[in-house]
C-alpha positions in Angstrom: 2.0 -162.7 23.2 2.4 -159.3 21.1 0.5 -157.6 23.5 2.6 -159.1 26.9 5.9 -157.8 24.3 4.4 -154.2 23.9 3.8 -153.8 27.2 7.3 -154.6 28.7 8.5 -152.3 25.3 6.6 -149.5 27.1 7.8 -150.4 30.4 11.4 -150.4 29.8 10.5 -146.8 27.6 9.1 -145.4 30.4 11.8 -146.3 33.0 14.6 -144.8 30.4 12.3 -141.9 30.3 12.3 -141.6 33.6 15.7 -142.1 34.3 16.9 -139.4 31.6 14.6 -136.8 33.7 15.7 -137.5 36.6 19.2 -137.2 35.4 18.6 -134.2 33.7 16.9 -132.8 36.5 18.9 -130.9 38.9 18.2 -129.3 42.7 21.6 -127.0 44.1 21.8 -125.8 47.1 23.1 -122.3 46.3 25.0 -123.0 49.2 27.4 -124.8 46.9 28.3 -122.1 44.7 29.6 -119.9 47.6 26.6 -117.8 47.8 25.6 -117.6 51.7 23.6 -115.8 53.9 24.2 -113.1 56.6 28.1 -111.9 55.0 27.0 -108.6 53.3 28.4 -109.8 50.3 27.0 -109.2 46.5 25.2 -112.0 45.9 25.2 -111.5 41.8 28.7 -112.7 40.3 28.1 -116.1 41.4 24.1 -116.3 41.4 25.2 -115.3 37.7 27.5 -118.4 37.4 25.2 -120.8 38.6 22.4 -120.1 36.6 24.8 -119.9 33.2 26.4 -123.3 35.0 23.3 -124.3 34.6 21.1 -123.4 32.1 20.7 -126.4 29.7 19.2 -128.2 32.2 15.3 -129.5 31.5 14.5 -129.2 35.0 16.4 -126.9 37.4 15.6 -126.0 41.3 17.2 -123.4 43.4 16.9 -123.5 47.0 18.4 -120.7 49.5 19.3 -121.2 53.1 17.3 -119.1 55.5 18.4 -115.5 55.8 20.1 -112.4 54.8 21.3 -112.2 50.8 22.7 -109.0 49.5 22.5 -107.9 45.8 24.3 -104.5 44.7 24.0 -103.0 41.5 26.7 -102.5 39.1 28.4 -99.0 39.2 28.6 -99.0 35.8 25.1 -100.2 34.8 23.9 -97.0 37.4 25.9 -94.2 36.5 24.4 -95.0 32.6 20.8 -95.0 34.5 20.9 -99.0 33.7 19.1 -101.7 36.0 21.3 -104.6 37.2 19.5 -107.7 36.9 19.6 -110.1 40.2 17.9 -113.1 39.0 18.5 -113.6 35.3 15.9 -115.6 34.0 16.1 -115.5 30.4 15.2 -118.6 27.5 14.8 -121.0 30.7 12.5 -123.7 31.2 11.5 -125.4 34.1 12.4 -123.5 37.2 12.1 -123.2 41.2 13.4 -120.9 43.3 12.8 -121.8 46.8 14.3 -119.1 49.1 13.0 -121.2 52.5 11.6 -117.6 53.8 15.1 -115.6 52.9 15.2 -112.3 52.8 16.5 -110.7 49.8 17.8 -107.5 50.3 18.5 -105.0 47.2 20.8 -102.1 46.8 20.7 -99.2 44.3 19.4 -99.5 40.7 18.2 -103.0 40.3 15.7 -105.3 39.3 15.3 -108.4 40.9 13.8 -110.8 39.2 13.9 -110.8 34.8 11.8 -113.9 33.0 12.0 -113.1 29.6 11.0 -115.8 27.3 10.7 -118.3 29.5 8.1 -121.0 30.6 7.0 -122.9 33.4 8.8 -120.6 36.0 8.1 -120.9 40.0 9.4 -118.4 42.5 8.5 -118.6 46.2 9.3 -118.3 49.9 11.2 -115.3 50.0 11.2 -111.4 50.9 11.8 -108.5 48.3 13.4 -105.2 50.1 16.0 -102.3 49.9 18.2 -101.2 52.5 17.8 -97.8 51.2 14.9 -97.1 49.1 13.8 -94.6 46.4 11.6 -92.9 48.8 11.9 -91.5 51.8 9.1 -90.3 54.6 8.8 -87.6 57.5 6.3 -86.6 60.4 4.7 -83.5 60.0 5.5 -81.7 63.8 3.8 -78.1 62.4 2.6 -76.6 59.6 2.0 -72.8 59.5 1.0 -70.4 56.6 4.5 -69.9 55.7 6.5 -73.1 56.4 5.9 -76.7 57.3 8.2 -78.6 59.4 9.3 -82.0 59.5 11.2 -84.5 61.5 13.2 -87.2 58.5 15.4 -89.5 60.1 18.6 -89.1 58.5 20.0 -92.9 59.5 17.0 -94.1 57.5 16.5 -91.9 54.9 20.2 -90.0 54.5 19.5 -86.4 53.3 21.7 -83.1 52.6 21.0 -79.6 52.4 22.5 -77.6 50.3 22.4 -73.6 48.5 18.6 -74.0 50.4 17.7 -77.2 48.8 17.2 -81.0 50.1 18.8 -83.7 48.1 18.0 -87.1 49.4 21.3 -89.3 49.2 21.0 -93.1 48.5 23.2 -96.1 47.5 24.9 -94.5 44.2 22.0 -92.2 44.0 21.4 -88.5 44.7 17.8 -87.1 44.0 15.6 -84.5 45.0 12.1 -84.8 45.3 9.6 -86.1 42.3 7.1 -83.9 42.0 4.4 -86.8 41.1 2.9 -88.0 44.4 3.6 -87.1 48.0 1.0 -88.6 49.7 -0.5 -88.2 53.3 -0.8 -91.5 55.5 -2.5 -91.7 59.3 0.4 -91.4 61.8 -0.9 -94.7 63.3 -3.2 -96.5 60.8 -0.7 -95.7 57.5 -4.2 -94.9 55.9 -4.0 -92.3 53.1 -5.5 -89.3 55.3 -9.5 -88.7 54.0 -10.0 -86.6 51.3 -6.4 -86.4 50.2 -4.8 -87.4 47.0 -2.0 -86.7 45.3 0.3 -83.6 45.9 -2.2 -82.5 48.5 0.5 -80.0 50.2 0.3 -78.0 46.5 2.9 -77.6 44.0 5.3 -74.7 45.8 6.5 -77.6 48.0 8.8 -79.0 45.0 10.5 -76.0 44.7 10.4 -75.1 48.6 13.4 -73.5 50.2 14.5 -75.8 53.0 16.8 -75.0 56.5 17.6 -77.3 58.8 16.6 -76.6 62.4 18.5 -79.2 63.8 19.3 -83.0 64.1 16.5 -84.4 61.7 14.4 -81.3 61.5 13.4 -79.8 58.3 12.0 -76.8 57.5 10.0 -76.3 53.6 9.2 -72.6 53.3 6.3 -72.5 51.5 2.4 -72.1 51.9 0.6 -75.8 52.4 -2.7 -75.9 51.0 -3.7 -77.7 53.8 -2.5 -77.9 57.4 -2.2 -81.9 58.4 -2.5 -82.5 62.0 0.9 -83.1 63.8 2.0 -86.6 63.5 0.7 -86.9 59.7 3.1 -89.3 57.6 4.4 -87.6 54.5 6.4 -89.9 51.9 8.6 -88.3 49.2 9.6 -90.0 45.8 12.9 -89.7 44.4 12.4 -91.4 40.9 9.2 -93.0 38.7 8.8 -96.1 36.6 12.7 -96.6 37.5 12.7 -100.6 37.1 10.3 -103.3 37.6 10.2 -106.1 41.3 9.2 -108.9 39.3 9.4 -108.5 35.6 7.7 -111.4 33.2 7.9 -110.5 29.8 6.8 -113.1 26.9 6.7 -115.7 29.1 4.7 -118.5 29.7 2.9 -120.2 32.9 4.6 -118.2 36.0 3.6 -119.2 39.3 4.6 -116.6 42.4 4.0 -117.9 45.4 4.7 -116.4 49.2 6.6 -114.1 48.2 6.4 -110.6 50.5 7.3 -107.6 48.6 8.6 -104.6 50.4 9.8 -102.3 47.8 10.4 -101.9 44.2 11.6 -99.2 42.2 8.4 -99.4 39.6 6.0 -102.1 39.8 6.2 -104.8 42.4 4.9 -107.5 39.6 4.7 -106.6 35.7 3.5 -109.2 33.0 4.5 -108.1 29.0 2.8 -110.1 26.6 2.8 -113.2 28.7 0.4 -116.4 29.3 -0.8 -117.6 32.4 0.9 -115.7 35.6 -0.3 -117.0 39.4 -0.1 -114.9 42.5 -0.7 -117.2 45.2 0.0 -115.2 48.9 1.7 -112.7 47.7 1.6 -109.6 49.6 2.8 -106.2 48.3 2.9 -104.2 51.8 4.7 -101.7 53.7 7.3 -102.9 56.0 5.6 -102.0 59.4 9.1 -103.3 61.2 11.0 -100.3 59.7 7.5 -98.3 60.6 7.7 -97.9 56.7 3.8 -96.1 55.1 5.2 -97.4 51.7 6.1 -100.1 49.2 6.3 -99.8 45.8 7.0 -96.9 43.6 4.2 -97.9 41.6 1.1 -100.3 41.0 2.0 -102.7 43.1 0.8 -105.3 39.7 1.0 -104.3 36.1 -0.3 -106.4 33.5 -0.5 -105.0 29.7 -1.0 -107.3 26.7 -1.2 -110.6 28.5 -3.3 -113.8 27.5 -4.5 -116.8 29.5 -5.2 -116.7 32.6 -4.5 -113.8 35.5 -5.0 -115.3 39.0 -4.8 -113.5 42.5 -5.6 -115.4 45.4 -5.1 -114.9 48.8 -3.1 -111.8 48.2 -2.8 -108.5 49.6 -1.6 -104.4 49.6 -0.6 -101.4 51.5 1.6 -98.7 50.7 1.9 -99.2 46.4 2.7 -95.7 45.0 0.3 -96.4 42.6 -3.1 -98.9 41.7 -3.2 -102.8 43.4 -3.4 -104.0 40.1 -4.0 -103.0 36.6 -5.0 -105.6 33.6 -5.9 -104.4 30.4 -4.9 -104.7 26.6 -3.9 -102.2 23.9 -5.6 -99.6 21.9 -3.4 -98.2 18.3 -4.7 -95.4 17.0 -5.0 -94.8 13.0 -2.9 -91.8 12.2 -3.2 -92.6 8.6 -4.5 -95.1 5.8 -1.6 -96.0 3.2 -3.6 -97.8 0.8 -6.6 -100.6 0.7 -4.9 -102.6 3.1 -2.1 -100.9 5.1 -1.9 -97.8 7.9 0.0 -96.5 9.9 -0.6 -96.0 13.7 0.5 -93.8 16.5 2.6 -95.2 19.2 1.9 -94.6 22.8 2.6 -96.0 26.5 1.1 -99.3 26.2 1.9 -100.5 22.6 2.2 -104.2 22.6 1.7 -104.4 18.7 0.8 -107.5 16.9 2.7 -110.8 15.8 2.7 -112.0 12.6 -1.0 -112.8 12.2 -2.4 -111.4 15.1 -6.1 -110.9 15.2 -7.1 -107.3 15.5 -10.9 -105.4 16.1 -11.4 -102.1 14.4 -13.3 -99.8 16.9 -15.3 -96.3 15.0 -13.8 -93.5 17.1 -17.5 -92.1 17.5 -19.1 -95.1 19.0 -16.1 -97.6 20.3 -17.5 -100.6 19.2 -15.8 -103.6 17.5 -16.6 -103.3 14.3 -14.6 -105.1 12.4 -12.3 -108.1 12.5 -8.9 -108.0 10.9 -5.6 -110.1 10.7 -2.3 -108.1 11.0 0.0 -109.9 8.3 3.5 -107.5 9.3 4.3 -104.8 11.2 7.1 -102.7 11.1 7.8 -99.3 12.6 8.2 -96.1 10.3 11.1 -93.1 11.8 10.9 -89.6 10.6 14.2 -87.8 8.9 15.6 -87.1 12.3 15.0 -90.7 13.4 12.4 -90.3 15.9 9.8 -92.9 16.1 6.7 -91.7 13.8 4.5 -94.7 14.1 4.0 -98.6 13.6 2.9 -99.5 9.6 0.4 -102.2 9.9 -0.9 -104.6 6.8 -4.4 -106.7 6.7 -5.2 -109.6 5.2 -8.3 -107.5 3.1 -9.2 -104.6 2.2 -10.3 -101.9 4.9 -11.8 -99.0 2.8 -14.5 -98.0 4.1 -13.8 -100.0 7.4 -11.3 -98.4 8.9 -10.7 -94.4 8.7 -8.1 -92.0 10.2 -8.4 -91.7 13.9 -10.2 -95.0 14.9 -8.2 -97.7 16.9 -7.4 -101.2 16.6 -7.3 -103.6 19.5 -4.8 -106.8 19.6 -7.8 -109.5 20.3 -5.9 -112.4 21.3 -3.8 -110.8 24.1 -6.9 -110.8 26.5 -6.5 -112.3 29.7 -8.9 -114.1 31.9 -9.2 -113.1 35.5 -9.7 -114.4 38.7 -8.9 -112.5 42.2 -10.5 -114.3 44.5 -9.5 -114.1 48.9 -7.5 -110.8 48.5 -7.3 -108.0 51.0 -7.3 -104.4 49.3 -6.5 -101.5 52.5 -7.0 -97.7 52.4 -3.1 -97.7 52.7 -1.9 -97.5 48.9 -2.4 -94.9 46.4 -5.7 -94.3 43.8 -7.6 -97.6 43.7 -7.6 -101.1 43.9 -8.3 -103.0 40.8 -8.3 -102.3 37.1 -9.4 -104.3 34.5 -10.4 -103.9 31.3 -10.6 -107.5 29.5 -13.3 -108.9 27.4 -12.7 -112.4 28.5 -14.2 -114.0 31.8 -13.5 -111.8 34.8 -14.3 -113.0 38.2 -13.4 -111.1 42.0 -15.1 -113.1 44.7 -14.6 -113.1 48.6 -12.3 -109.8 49.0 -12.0 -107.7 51.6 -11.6 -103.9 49.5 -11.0 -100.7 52.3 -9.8 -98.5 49.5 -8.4 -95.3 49.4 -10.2 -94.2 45.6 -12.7 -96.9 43.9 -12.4 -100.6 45.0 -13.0 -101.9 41.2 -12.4 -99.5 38.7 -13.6 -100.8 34.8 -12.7 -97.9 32.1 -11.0 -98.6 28.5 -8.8 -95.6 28.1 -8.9 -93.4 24.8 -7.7 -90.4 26.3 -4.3 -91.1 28.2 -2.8 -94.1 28.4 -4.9 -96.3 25.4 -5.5 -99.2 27.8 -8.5 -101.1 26.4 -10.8 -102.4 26.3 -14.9 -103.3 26.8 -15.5 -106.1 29.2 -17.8 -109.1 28.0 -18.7 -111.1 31.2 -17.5 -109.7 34.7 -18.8 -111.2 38.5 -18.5 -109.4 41.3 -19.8 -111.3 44.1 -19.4 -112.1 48.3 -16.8 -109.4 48.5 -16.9 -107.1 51.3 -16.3 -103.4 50.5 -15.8 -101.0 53.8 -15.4 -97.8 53.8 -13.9 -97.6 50.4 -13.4 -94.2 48.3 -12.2 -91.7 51.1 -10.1 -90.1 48.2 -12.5 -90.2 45.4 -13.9 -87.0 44.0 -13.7 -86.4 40.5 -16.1 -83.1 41.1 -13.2 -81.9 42.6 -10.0 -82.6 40.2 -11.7 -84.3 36.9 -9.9 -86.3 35.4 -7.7 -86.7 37.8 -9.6 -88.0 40.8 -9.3 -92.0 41.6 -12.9 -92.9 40.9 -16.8 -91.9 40.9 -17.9 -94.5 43.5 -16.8 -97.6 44.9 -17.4 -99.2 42.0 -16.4 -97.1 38.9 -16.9 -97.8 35.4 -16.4 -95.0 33.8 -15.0 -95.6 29.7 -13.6 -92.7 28.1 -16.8 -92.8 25.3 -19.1 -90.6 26.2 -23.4 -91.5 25.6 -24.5 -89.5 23.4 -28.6 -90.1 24.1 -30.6 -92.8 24.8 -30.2 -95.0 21.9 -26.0 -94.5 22.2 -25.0 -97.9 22.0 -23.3 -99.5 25.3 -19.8 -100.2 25.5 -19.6 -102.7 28.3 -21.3 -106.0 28.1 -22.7 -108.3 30.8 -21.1 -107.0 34.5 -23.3 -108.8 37.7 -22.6 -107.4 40.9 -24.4 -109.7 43.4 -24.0 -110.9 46.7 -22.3 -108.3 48.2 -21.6 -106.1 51.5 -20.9 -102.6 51.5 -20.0 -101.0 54.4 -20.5 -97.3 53.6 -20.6 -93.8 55.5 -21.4 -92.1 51.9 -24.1 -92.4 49.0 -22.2 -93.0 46.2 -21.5 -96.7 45.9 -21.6 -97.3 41.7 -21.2 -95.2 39.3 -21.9 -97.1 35.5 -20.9 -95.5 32.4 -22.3 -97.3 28.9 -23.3 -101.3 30.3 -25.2 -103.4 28.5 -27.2 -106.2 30.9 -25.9 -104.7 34.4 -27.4 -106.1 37.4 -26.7 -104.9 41.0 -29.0 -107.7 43.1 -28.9 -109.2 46.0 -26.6 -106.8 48.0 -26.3 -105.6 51.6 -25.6 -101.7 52.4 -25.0 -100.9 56.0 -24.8 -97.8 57.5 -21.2 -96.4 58.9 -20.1 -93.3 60.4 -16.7 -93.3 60.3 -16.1 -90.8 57.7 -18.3 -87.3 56.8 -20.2 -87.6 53.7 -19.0 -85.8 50.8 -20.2 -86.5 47.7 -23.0 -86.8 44.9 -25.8 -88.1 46.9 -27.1 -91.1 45.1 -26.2 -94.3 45.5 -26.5 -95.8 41.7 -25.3 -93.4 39.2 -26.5 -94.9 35.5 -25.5 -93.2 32.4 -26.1 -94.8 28.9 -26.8 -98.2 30.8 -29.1 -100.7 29.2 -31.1 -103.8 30.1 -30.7 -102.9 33.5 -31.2 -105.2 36.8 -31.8 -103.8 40.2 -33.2 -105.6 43.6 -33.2 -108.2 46.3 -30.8 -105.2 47.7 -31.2 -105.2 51.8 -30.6 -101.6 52.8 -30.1 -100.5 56.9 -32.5 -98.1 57.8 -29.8 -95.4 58.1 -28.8 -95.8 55.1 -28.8 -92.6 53.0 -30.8 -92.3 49.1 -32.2 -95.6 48.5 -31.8 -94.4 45.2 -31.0 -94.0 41.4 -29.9 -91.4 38.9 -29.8 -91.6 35.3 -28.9 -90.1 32.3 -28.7 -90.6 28.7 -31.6 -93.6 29.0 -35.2 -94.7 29.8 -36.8 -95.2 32.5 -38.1 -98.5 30.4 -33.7 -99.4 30.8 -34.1 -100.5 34.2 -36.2 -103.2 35.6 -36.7 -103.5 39.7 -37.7 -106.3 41.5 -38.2 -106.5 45.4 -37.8 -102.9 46.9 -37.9 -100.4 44.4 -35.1 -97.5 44.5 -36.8 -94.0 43.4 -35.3 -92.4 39.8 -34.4 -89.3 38.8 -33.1 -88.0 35.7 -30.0 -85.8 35.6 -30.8 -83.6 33.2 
């Protein structure tokens, strides 16, 4: 009898239950707040009031007519160089956006999406573009010794010239060109033209007188360091790192899902110290209606100081200003030690910091290897007398002397993302390289298609620039197919600033020492694979420990020249070492290995043996 009571108890508990989420629960048509396609109008004022409407509710779901929405940014918020924000998605729970394949179209200085502090947020179905973006392009029609001209169409990409100089005019915007990147793209392909990387045309261009020579022609009086054949795409920025597509900061579970993304002003997709983020069909790309090379100003996906897990699947790129995606964590360096158990560290680019209690590694500056596990109690940053930013004081839960010294780094250990990119399509059409990743948790990039312009995967932990770390543990690289990748790579040429050694890069910033230097890297497999290559050079491995390239196939292409170092497996300070099962075409060029900084007694070969040689 008790038991025939408790379960009609539960019943009725769960009905209520059920009954209060449903109530609580609402889907709006945005349709009913006034907010229509197709009318030109700013879409913001009342988006605004229906999500603060809204806000308290546990369960909230958007959904969009099919069509044309309009959002303009706020003269005020641009003439104090301040982003509008669209979609305001801050201290939310629980919501869809369903924009039924709408396009969203974006005007001035604003960023589109904000989910700050949020959780269990899903956008989909819907198109990310500007009317007028922040860059512009031209056709090359001649280029001499003393001048190159251009034709710019002036409907698409408004322009004046004035006192001898170009200023590009946009929607409460009037820039000039950023000296940065200006990039060469294939007239019909919108590949990045071979052996070109960034500001290719040399530096004089920036400061270039210009005429006009008539309706949409250009002349830049200056001496090209190159002459591009008639017809070559040239795209011109007119700001950097301006404001993010999608921006996810300390948020939890985000889920994008067919979403294309035409243009942003910075990255297409950032993630700040947030937890779980899916990419499902998303596709950062040019806009090949408007016969558009680019997209994004930058990487098309930015990810710095995240945790969970990172998944791309069935996604794609062309035209990013900058890498297809970049994950990685944080290093802090140790400017000085305060006492037994506090210091003080530098800032830079990508400082996350640490929460209260944060787990941290100590890494010896010599070497770069965890050393030493801490827990960050506070941390608080330090200004000087003039009130600029000096550094971030850090205290430990123990003592540190002779631990830590001045100039080592600590890493945040529990903002390390898993990933997974997995059915993606990488093209020759965006800027520098594919993918970037520097995690120490599980990373796994199966069944992509990669035709990029620099490296395809490129694994580093940065101590010289930007402090992205850090050393991966356990990274699979399998059934992908690599074609023709790193037609723009040549550090020879420009070191550092090339975008890779090979199609696969891992080059960390420490430097092997000799052949006991201890390895940096742990545990990468590449296996399984097809490279389609017209060149040597197809990995390049700085400091691994347990790296194995078996089981691949390299076939022969000639749709490039050859340019660089001619080997095919470039090992430096690499240990435990697995090569074979490796099914070469005749045709193909070296069959071979180079090493330095280790043993021939590092590498084990099974099957058919690639020949060695030492770079000495």
């Amino acid at each position: 009898m008790n038991n025939k009571k408790n379960r009609i108890v539960l019943t009725v508990f769960f009905l209520l239950a059920g009954i209060s989420i449903h109530v609580s629960s609402h889907t709006i048509k945005v349709s009913e707040y006034g907010i229509r396609p197709n009318n030109k109008e700013n879409s913001i004022p009342l988006l605004k009031r229906l999500l603060e409407d809204n806000k308290n509710h546990k369960s909230l779901t958007l959904i969009f007519e099919r069509g044309r929405y309009d959002f303009y940014a706020d003269p005020v918020n641009q003439s104090n160089d301040k982003a509008t924000i669209a979609f305001d998605l801050e201290l939310m729970k629980n919501v869809t956006i369903d924009g039924d394949s709408a396009d969203f179209i974006f005007h001035g200085k604003v960023m589109p999406f904000y989910i700050y502090k949020s959780s269990n947020i899903h956008l989909k179905n819907f198109n990310i573009d500007w009317d007028r973006p922040y860059n512009s392009q031209a056709k090359i029609i001649k280029t001499t010794d003393e001048y190159m001209d251009v034709i710019i169409d002036k409907k698409e990409y408004p322009y004046e010239i004035v006192n001898d100089s170009i200023w590009f005019l946009g929607e409460g915007w009037r820039n000039g060109i950023v000296p940065q990147y200006t990039n060469l793209y294939d007239e019909d392909t919108k590949n990045i033209i071979y052996q070109t990387r960034d500001r290719p045309l040399g530096n004089d261009l920036y400061n270039a007188k210009v005429s006009c020579l008539g309706e949409n022609v250009v002349r830049f009086h200056f001496k090209p360091l190159i002459k591009p054949k008639n017809g070559t795409i040239v795209v011109f920025f007119h700001g950097t790192y301006i404001t993010n597509g999608i921006e996810v900061k300390e948020s939890i579970d985000t889920k994008l899902e067919n979403i294309n993304i035409y243009h942003t002003l910075s990255c297409g997709v950032h993630g700040y110290k947030s937890e779980n983020i899916s990419l499902l069909n998303v596709h950062i790309i040019n806009n090949e209606t408007k016969g558009r090379a680019f997209s994004t100003i930058a990487d098309a996906t930015h990810f710095n100081g995240c945790k969970g897990h990172i998944l791309f699947d069935n996604c794609s790129v062309s035209g990013a200003g900058d890498d297809f995606m970049n994950i990685h964590g944080m290093y802090a360096k140790v400017s000085k030690i305060l006492d037994s158990k506090t210091v003080m560290v530098a800032p830079n680019g990508r400082y996350i910091g640490f929460d209260p209690k944060a787990n941290a590694w100590a890494l010896d500056s010599a070497t770069m290897q965890r050393n030493y596990k801490l827990r960050v109690m506070t941390q608080h940053p330090q200004y000087d007398e003039k009130n600029k930013l000096e550094g971030y004081i850090l205290t430990f839960d123990r003592s540190i002397i002779g631990k830590v010294k001045t100039g080592d780094l600590l890493e945040n250990k529990d903002r390390t993302p898993t990933l997974t990119v997995r059915n993606c399509k990488m093209l020759k059409k965006n800027r520098a390289r594919s993918i970037l990743v520097t995690t120490p948790a599980n990373i796994l990039i199966e069944n992509n298609y990669f035709s990029s312009a620099g490296a395809a995967i490129l694994i580093e932990g940065d101590t010289d620039l930007w402090f992205e770390s850090g050393a991966v543990k356990n990274v699979v690289i399998r059934n992908n197919v690599f074609e023709d990748c790193y037609t723009s790579g040549n550090n020879i040429q420009d070191n550092p600033w090339g975008w890779g050694e090979a199609v696969i890069s891992i080059t960390p910033s420490v430097r092997p020492s000799g052949d006991d230097f201890p390895a940096y890297h742990h545990n990468i497999r590449i296996e399984k694979n097809i490279f389609r290559h017209y060149d040597y050079s197809i990995l390049f491995a700085r400091s691994v420990n347990n790296l194995s390239f078996t089981n691949n196939e390299l076939i022969k292409t000639n749709t490039y020249p050859q340019f660089y170092r001619k080997t095919n497996l470039y090992l430096d300070g690499c240990r435990k070492v697995t090569v074979g099962g490796n099914r070469f075409s005749n045709d193909f060029p070296g069959k071979n290995i180079m090493i330095k900084h280790m043993r021939l007694t590092d590498i084990s070969q099974f099957g058919t043996k690639l020949t060695i040689t030492e770079d000495k």
